[in-house]
C-alpha positions, 0 to 999 in steps of 0.5 A: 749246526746240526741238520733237521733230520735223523739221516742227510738226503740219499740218493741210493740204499747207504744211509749217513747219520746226523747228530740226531741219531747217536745213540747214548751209550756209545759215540760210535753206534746209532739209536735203533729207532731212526734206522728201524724207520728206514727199514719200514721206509724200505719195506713199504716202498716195495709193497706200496698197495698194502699197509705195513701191519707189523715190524720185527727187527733183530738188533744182531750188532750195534748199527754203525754211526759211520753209516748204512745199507738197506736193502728189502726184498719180497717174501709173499705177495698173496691178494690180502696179505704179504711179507717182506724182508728187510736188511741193514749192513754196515760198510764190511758187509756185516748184518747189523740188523734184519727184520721181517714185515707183515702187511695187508690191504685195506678193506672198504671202511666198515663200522666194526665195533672196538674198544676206546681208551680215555688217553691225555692228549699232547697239547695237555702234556707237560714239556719234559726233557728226554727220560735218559738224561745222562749219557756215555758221551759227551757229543750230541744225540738222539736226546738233543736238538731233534726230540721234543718230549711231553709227558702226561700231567703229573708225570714226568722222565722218572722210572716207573710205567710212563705216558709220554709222546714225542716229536722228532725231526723227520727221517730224511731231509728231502721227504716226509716220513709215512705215519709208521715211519714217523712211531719207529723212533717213539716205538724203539724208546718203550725201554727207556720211558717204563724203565725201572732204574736208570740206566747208569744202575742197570743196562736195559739193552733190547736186541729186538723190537716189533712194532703192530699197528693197526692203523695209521697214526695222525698228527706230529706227535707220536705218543706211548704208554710204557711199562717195564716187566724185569726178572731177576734172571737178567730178561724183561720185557718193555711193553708200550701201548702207541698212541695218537691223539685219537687213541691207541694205534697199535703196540711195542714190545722189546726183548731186554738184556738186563745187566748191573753197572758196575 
């Protein structure tokens, strides 16, 4: 039976996967998004007085199923704006990924003028399965049990630019994620719902991700409009506007490393 969250109860910085965070393409190696929460988790929880604004994290090796460290320190702590840095070693020692995050604190609630968008909301949705359907294994993963998908009415887990939202168990068993927390899974999958092939026809791996968000999202459901940009010089960009059930909260965006399946 699987546990109802992406990583089991910790109690120090090591962090062990469930079912729910294998990655598809190796049995062996996570999904990005769920560690990607962790590490805002980290950096939140050293920088209480300030909202996490942004989140940049460099994927330098693939992060181990077999489990994880994290550990965050202080970069800048000024009276508005402050930075931090965030890092994920597996069992060797080894950065498997680093990040840097910007945050701000919140001024007194003023009526500044901004733009809305006319956006579908999740309970009009259509339920759907998981955009990347096939995967290299045969064990389970991120796409199962622990993710539930919507698309908007009269779209669907085809290529092509995509609105979609998404509900996920919740980081940890014992806790529940911050708001920005809880887009980290959603924001890590823009690549796979813009995408322009599938990927058993081309590889659309991303070696990093920054998340921007300017407020808080609300609600369970974590939503994205997706698009992917690809060049024929093997780089693309997978760009996704995050969505609450309010409007946009904010921005993906992922460097692409793109490579034909043999």
């Amino acid at each position: 039976m699987l546990v109802e969250s992406f990583f089991e109860a910790s109690k120090s910085d090591w962090f062990q996967p469930t079912d729910h965070t294998r990655g598809p393409w190796h049995p062996e190696h996570c999904h990005a998004g769920p560690p990607t929460g962790l590490l805002a988790r980290a950096a939140e929880a050293i920088m209480p007085d300030k909202q996490l604004v942004r989140l940049t994290v460099n994927l330098q090796r693939p992060i181990p199923f077999a489990g994880f460290s994290i550990t965050a320190s202080e970069i800048k702590n000024g009276r508005h704006v402050a930075l931090t840095s965030v890092i994920l070693k597996d069992a060797d020692e080894r950065i498997c990924a680093s990040g840097e995050t910007l945050h701000i604190a919140p001024q007194p609630e003023t009526d500044f003028p901004t733009t809305a968008i006319d956006a579908p909301l999740p309970e009009d949705g259509n339920d759907g399965g998981f955009p990347i359907s096939r995967t290299l294994h045969d064990q389970p993963c991120f796409a199962g049990d622990g993710v539930r998908t919507r698309y908007a009415p009269g779209e669907g887990p085809h290529p092509g630019p995509t609105t979609a939202w998404i509900k996920t168990v919740p980081l940890l068993p014992d806790e529940s994620p911050t708001p920005f927390q809880r887009m980290c899974p959603m924001a890590d999958c823009g690549n796979a719902f813009g995408r322009n092939a599938e990927p058993w026809e081309v590889n659309f791996m991303n070696p990093d991700l920054t998340i921007v968000m300017h407020r808080p999202p609300e609600g369970d459901w974590m939503g994205s409009q997706s698009i992917g940009h690809w060049s024929g010089n093997g780089i693309g960009v997978a760009d996704a506007t995050l969505l609450d059930a309010s409007g946009i909260v904010g921005r993906a965006v992922q460097t692409l490393l793109l490579r034909k399946q043999r």
